[in-house]
ZADO-1210 file (C-alpha; in nm, 4 decimals, padded with zeros to 6 digits):
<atoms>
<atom x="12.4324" y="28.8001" z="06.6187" code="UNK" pos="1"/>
<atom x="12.0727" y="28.7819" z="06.6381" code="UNK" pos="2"/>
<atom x="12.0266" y="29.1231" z="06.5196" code="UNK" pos="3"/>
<atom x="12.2691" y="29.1203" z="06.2146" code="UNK" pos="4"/>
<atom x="12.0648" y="28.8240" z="06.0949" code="UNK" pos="5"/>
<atom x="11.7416" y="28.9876" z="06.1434" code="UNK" pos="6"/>
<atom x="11.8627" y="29.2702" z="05.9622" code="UNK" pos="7"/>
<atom x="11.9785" y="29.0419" z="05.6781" code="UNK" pos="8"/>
<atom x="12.3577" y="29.0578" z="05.7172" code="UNK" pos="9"/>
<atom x="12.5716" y="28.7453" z="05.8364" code="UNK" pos="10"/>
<atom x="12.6366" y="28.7241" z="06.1945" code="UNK" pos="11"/>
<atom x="13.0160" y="28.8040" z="06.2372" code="UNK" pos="12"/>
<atom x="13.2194" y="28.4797" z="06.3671" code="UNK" pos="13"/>
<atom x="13.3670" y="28.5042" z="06.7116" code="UNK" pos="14"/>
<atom x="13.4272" y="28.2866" z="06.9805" code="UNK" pos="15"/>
<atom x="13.3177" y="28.3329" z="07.2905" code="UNK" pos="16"/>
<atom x="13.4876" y="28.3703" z="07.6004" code="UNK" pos="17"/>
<atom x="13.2442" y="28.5444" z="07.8416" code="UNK" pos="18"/>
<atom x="12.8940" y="28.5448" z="07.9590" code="UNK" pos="19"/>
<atom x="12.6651" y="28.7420" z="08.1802" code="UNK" pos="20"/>
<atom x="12.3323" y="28.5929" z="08.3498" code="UNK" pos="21"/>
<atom x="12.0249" y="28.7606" z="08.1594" code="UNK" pos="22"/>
<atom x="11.7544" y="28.6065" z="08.3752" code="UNK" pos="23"/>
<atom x="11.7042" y="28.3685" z="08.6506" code="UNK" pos="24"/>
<atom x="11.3436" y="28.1905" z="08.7483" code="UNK" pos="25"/>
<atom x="11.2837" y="27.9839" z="09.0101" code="UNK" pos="26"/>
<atom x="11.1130" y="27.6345" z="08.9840" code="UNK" pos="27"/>
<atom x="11.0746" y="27.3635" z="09.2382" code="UNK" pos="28"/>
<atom x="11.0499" y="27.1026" z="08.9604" code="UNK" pos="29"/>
<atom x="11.2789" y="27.2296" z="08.6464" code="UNK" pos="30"/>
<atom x="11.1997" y="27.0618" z="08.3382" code="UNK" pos="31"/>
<atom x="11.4529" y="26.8865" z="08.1049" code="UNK" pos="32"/>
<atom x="11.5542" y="27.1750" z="07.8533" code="UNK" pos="33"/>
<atom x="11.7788" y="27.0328" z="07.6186" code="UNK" pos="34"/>
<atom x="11.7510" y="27.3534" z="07.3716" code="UNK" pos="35"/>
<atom x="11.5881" y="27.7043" z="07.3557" code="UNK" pos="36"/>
<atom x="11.4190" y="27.9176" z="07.1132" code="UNK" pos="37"/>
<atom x="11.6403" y="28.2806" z="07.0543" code="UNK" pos="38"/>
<atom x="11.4749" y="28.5465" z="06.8418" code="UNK" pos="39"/>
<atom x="11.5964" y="28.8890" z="06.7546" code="UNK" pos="40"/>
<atom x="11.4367" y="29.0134" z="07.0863" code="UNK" pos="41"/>
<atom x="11.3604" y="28.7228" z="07.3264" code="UNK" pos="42"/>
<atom x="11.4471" y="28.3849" z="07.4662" code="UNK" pos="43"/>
<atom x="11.1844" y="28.1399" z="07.4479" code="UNK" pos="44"/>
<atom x="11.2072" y="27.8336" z="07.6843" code="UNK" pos="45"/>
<atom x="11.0208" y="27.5505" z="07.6514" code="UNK" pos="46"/>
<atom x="10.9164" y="27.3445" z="07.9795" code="UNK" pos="47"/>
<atom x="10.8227" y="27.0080" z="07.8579" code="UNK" pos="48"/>
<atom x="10.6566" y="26.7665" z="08.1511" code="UNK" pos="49"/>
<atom x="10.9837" y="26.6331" z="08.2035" code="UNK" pos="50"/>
<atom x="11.0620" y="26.7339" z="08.5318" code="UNK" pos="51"/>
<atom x="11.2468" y="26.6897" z="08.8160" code="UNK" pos="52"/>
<atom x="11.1870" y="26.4567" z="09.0877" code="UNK" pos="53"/>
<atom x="11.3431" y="26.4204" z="09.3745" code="UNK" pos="54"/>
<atom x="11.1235" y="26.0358" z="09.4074" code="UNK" pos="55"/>
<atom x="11.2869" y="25.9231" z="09.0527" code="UNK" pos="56"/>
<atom x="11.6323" y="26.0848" z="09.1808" code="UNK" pos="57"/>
<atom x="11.6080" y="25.8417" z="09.4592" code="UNK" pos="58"/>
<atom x="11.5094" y="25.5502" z="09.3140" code="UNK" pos="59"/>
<atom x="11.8175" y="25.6011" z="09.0401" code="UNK" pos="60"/>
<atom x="12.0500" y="25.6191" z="09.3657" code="UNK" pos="61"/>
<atom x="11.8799" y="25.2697" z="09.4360" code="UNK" pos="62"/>
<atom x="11.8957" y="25.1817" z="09.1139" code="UNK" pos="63"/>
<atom x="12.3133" y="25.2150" z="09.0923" code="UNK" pos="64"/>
<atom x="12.3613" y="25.0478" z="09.3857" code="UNK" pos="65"/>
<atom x="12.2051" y="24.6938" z="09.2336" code="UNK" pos="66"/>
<atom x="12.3109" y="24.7146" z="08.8491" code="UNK" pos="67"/>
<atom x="12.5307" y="25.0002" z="08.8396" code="UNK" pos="68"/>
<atom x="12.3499" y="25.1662" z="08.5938" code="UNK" pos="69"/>
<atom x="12.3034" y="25.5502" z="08.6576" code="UNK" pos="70"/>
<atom x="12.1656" y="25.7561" z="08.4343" code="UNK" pos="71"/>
<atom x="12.0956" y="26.2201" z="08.4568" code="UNK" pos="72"/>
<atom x="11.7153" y="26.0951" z="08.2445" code="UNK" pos="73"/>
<atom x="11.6653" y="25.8807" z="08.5790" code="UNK" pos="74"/>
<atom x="11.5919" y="26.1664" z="08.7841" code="UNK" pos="75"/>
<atom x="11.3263" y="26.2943" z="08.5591" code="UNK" pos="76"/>
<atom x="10.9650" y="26.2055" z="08.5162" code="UNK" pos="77"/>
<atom x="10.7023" y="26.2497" z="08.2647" code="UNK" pos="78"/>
<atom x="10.3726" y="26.3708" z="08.3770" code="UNK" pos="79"/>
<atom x="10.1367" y="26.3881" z="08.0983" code="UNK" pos="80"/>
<atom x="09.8613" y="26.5837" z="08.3042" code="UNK" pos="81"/>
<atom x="10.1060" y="26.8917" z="08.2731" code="UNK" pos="82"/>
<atom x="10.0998" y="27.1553" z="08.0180" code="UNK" pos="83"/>
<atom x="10.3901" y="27.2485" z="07.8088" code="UNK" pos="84"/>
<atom x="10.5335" y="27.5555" z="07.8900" code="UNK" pos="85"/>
<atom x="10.6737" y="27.8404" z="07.6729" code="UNK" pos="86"/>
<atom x="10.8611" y="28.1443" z="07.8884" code="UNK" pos="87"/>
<atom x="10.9367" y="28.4086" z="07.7057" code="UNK" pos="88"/>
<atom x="11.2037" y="28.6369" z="07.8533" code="UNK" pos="89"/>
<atom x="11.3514" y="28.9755" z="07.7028" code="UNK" pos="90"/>
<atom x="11.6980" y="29.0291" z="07.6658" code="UNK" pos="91"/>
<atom x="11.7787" y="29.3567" z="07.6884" code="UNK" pos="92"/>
<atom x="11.6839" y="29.3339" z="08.0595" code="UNK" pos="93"/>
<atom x="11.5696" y="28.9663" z="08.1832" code="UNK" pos="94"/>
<atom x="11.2247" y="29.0701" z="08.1942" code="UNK" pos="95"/>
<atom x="10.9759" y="28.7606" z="08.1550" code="UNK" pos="96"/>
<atom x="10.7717" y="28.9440" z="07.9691" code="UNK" pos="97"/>
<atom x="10.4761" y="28.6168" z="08.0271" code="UNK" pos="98"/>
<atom x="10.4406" y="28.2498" z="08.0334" code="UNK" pos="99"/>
<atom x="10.2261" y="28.0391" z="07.7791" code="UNK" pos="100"/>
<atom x="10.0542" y="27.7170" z="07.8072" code="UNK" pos="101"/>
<atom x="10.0276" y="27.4582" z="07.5203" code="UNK" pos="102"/>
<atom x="09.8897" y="27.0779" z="07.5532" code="UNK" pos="103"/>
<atom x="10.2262" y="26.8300" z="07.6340" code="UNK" pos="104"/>
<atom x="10.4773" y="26.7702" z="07.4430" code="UNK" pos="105"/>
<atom x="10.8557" y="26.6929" z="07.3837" code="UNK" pos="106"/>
<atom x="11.1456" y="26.8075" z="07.1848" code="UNK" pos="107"/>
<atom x="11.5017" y="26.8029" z="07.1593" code="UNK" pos="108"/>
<atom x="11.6057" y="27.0847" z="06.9127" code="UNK" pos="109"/>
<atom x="11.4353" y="27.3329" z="06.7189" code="UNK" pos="110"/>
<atom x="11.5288" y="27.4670" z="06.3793" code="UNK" pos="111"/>
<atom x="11.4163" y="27.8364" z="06.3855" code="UNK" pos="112"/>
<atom x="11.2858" y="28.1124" z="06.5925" code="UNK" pos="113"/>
<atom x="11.1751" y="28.4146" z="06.5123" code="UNK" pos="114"/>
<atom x="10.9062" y="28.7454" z="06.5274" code="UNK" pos="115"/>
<atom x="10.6145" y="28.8353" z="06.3111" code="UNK" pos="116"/>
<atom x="10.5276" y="29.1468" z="06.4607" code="UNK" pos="117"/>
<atom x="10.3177" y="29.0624" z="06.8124" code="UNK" pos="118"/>
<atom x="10.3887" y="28.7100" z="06.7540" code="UNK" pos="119"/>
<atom x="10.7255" y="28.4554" z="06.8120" code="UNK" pos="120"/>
<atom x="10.7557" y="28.1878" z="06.5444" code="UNK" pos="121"/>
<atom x="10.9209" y="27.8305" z="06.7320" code="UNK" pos="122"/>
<atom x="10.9845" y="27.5461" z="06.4576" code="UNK" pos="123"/>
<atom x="11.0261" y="27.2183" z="06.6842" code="UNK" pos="124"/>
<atom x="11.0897" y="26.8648" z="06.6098" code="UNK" pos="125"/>
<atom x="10.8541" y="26.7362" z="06.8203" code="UNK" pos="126"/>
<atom x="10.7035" y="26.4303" z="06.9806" code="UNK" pos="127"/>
<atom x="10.3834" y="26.3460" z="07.1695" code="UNK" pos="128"/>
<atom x="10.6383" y="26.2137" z="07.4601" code="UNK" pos="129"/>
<atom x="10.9569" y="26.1640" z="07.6182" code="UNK" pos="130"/>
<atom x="11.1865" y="25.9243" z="07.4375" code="UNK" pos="131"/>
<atom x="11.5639" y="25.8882" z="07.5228" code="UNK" pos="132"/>
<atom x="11.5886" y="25.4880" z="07.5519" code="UNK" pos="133"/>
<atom x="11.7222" y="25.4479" z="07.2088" code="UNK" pos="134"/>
<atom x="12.0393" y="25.6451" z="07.3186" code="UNK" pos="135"/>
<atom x="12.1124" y="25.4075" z="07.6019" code="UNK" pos="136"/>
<atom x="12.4191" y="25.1535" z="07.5362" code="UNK" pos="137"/>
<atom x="12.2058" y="24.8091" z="07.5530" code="UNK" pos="138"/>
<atom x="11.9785" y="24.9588" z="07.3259" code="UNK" pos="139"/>
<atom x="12.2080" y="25.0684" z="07.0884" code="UNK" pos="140"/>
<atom x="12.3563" y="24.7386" z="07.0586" code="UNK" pos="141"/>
<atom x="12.0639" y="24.5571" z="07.0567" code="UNK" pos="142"/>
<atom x="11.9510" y="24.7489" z="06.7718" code="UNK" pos="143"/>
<atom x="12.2212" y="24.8679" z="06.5768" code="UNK" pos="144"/>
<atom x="11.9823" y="24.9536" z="06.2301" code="UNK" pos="145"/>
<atom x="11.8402" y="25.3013" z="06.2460" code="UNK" pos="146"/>
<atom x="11.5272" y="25.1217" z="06.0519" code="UNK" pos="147"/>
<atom x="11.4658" y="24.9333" z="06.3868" code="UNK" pos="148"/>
<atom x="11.4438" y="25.2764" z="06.6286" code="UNK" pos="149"/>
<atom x="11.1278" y="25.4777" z="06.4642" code="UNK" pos="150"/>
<atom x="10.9247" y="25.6947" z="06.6506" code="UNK" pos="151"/>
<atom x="10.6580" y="25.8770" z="06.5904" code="UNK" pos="152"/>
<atom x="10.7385" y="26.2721" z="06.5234" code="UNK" pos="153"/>
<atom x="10.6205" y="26.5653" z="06.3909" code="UNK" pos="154"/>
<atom x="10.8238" y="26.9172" z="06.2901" code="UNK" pos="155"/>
<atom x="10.5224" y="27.1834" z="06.4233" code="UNK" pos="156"/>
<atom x="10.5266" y="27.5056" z="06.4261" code="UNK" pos="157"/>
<atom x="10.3900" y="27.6833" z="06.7138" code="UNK" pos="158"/>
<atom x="10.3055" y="28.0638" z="06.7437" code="UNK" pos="159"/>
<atom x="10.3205" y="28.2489" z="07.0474" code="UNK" pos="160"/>
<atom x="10.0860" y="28.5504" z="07.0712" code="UNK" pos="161"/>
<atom x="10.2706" y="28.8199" z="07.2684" code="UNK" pos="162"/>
<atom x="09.9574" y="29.0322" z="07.2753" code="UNK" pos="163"/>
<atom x="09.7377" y="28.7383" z="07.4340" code="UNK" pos="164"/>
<atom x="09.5522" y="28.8491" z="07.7802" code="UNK" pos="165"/>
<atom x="09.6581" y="28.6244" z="08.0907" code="UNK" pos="166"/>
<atom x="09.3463" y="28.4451" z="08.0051" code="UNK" pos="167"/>
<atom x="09.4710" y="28.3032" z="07.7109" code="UNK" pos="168"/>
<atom x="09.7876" y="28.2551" z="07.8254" code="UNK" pos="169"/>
<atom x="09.6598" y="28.0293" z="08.1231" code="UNK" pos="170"/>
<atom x="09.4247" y="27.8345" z="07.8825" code="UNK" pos="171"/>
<atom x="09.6587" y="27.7552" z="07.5784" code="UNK" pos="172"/>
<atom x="09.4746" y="27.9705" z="07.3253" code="UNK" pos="173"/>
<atom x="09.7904" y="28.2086" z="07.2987" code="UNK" pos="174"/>
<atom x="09.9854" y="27.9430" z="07.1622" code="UNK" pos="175"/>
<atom x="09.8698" y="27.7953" z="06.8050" code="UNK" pos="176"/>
<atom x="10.0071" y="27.4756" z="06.6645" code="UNK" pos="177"/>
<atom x="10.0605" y="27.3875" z="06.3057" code="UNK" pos="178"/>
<atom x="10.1452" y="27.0780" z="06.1826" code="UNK" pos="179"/>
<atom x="10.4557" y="27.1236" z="05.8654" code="UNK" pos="180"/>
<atom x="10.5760" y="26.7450" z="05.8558" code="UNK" pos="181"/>
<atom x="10.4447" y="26.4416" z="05.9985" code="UNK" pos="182"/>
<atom x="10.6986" y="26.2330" z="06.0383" code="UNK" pos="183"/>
<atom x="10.9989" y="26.2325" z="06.2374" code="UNK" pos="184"/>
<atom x="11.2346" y="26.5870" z="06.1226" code="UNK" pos="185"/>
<atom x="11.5620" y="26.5832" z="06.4337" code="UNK" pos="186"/>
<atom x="11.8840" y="26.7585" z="06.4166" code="UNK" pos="187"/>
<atom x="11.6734" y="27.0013" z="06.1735" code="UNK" pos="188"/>
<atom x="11.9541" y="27.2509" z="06.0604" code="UNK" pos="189"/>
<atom x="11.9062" y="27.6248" z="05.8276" code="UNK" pos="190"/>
<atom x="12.0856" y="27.8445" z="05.6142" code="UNK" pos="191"/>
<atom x="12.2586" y="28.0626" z="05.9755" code="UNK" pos="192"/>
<atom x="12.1915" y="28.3349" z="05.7497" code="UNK" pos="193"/>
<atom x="11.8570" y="28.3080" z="05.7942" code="UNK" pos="194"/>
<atom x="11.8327" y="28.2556" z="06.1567" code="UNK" pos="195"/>
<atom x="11.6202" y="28.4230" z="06.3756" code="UNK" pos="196"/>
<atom x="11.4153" y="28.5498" z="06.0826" code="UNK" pos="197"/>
<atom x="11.1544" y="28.4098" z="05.8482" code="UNK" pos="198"/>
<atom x="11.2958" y="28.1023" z="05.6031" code="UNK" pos="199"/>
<atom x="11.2152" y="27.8832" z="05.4119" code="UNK" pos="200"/>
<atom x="11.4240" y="27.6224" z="05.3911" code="UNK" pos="201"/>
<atom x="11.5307" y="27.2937" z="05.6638" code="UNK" pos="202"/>
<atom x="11.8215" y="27.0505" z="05.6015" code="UNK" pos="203"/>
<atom x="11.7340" y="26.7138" z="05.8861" code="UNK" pos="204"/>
<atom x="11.7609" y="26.3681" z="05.9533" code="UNK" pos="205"/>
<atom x="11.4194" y="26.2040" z="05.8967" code="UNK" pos="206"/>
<atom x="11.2106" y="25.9536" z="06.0023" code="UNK" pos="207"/>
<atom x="11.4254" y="25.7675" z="06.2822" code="UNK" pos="208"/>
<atom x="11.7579" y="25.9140" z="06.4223" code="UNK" pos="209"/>
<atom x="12.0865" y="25.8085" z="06.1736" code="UNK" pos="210"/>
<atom x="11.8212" y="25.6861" z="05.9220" code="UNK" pos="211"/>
<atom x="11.8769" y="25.9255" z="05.6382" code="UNK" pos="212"/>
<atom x="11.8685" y="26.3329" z="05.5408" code="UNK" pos="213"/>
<atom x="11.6302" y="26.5616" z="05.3839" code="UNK" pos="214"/>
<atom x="11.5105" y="26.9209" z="05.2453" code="UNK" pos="215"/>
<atom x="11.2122" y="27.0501" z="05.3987" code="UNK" pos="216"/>
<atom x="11.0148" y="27.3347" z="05.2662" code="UNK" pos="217"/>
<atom x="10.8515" y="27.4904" z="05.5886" code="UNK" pos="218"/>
<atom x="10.6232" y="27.7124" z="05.3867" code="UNK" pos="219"/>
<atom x="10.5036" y="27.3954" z="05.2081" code="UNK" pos="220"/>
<atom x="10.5909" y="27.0103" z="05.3896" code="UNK" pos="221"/>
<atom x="10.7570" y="26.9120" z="05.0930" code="UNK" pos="222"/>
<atom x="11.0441" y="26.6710" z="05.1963" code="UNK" pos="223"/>
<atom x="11.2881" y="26.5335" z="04.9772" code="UNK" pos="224"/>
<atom x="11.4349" y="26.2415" z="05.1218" code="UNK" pos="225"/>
<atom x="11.8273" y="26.0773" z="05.0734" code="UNK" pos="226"/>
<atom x="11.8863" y="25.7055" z="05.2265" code="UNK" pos="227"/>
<atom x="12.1248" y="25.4519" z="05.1738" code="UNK" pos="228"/>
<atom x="12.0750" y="25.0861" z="05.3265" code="UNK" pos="229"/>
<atom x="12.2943" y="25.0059" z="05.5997" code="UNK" pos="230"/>
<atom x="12.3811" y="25.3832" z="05.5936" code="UNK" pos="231"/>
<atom x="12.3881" y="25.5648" z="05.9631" code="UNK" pos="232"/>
<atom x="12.3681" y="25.9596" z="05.9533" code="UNK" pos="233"/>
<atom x="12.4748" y="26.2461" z="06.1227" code="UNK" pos="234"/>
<atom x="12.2717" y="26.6393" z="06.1713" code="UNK" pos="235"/>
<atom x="12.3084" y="26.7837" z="05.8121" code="UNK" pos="236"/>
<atom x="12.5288" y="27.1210" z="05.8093" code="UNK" pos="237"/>
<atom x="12.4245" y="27.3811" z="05.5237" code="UNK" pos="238"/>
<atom x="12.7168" y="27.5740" z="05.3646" code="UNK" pos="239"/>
<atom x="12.6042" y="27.8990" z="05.1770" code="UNK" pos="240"/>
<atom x="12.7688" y="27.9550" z="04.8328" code="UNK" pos="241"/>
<atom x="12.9784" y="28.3404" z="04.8582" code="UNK" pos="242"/>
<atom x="12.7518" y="28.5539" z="04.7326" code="UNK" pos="243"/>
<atom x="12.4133" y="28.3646" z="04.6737" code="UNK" pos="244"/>
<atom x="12.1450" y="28.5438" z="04.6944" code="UNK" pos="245"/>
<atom x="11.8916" y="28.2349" z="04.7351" code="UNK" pos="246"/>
<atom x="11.8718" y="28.0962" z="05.0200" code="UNK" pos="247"/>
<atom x="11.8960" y="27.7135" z="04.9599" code="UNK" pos="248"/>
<atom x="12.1640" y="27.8219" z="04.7326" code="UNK" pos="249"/>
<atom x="12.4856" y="27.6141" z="04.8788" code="UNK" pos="250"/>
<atom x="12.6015" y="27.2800" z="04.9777" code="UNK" pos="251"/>
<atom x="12.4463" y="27.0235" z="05.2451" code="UNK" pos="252"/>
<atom x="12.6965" y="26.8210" z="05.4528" code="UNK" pos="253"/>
<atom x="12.6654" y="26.4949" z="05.6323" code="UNK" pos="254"/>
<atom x="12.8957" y="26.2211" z="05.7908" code="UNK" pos="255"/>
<atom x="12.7567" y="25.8924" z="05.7447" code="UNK" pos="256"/>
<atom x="12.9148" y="25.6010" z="05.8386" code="UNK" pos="257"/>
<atom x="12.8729" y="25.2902" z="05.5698" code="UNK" pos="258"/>
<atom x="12.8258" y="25.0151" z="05.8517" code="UNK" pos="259"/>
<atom x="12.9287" y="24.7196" z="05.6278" code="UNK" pos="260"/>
<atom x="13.2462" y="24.8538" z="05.5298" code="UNK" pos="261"/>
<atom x="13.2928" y="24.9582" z="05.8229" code="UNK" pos="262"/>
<atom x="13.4213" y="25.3386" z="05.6882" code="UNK" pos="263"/>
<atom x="13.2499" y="25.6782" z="05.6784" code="UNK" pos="264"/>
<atom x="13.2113" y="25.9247" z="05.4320" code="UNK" pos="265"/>
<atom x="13.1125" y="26.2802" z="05.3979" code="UNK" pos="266"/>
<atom x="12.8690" y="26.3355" z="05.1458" code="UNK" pos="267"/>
<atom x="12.7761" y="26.6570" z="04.9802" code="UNK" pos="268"/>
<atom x="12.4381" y="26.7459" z="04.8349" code="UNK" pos="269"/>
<atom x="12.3700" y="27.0650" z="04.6462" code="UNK" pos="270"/>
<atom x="12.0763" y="27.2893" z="04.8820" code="UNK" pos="271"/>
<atom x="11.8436" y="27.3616" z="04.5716" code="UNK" pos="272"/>
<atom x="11.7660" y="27.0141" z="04.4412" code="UNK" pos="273"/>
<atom x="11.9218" y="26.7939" z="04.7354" code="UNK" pos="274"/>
<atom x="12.0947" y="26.6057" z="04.4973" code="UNK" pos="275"/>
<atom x="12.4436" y="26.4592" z="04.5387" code="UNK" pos="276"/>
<atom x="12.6865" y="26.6051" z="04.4310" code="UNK" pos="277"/>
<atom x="13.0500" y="26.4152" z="04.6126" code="UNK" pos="278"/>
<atom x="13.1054" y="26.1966" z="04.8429" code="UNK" pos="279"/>
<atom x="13.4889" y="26.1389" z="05.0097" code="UNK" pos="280"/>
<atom x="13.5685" y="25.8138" z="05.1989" code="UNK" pos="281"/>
<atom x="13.7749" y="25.7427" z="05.4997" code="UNK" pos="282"/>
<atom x="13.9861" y="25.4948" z="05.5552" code="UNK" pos="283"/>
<atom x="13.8296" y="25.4130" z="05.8512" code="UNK" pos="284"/>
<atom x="13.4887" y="25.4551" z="06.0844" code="UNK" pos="285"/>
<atom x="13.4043" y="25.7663" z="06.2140" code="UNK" pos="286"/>
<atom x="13.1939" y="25.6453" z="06.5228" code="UNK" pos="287"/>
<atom x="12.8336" y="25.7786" z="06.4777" code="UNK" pos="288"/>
<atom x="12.7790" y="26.0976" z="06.6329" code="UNK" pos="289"/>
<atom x="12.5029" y="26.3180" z="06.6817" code="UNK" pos="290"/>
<atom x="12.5546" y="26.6921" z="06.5476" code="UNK" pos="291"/>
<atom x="12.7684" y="26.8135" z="06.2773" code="UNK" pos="292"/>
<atom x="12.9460" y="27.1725" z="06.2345" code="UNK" pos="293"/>
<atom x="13.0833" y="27.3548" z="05.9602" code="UNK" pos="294"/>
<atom x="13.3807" y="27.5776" z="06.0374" code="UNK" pos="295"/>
<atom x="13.5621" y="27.8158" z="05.7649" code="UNK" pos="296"/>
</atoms>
């Protein structure tokens, strides 16, 4: 797949019923990798400062046993003295071909990956620190509006120099950080034609997670923005039009779920100027979710 959409063709559909291990590496105190970069060559893994340990895991055993809350985040810590971490592994053979340091920082998903010659290209939604707390059930019912859960977030891009000595590696100066949005960009989706190869073009939810959708133009930060009060969203899905030849050229789907009326829709915005286009209700609630496919 990764190499029919660097070449420019569309990645074949296929569903997959096997696997083989590419790579295994050791670590006494595994981060929390919710997602991973894939190029046409390499897997990039990011270790965040979220890590493992085995004092949280026992104090969440504690924990259960007096309010019967239990939690897999309880078991992980953040340590802001550690770096980020970006491993870079080859597939062809498992090889990690080296290991780059960046100053801390968090993410859930990224939107792209891919090479410019020497280098690997990683857009990440990205935050300062941890945050999970708004996912929790009390939370969530204590503050149902997505207005009231805002964090602060960025969508960076950071380049990896493959060509870096260990030097540079060691002291972050391999890695380069550049700023495309700053404001929260999550559940950042593409054109899957274009993945794992230069774009332009992101489809997220902005500014706080369900709040509302937008366009972003990597090569510039322009955002154009969609909200509706009382409105919750879900990850944006972009559907290419048969034979474009842009690449914004297609439709944008979302479910949202219209809290006072307590039904959802899915709403429909054409890729090029973000603008709606339809909109189809349902009888009923669709109970927000958190990602969104698209399957012909």
């Amino acid at each position: 797949a990764a190499a029919a959409a660097a070449a420019g063709e569309e990645a074949p559909a296929r569903v997959v019923v096997g696997g083989s291990v590419i790579a295994k590496i050791p670590d006494p105190s595994p981060a929390y990798m919710h997602s991973f970069g894939l190029s046409r060559d390499y897997a990039v893994l990011t270790e965040y400062p979220w890590r493992f340990s085995l004092v949280q895991l026992l104090a969440s055993v504690g924990r259960y046993v007096l309010t019967g809350r239990r939690a897999v985040f309880d078991m992980f810590a953040w340590d802001a003295s550690l770096d980020t971490r970006f491993t870079v592994v080859r597939l062809t053979d498992g090889a990690v071909v080296g290991r780059f340091k960046a100053p801390p920082f968090f993410a859930y998903h990224i939107a792209n990956t891919f090479q410019e010659g020497d280098k690997i290209v990683m857009d990440i939604c990205s935050y300062d620190k941890v945050f999970y707390d708004d996912l929790t059930l009390p939370n969530l019912r204590a503050r149902p509006s997505a207005e009231d859960r805002v964090h602060p977030g960025q969508l960076r891009r950071y380049t990896i120099d493959l060509s870096a000595d260990e030097a540079a590696r060691e002291s972050g100066a391999a890695v380069e950080c550049r700023v495309i949005v700053d404001r929260l960009v999550e559940f950042a989706r593409i054109n899957p034609r274009y993945a794992f190869r230069p774009y332009r073009y992101a489809y997220s939810v902005v500014d706080s997670l369900f709040a509302g959708l937008a366009k972003i133009d990597v090569a510039t930060g322009d955002v154009r923005c969609w909200k509706a009060a009382e409105t919750m969203v879900s990850e944006p899905v972009f559907v290419p039009r048969p034979g474009a030849t842009e690449e914004d050229d297609g439709v944008v789907m979302a479910v949202a779920l219209d809290r006072p009326a307590g039904r959802s829709f899915l709403i429909l915005f054409d890729g090029q100027t973000f603008d709606e286009v339809a909109r189809a209700y349902l009888p009923h609630h669709v109970p927000a979710g958190l990602h969104g496919g698209y399957f012909e």
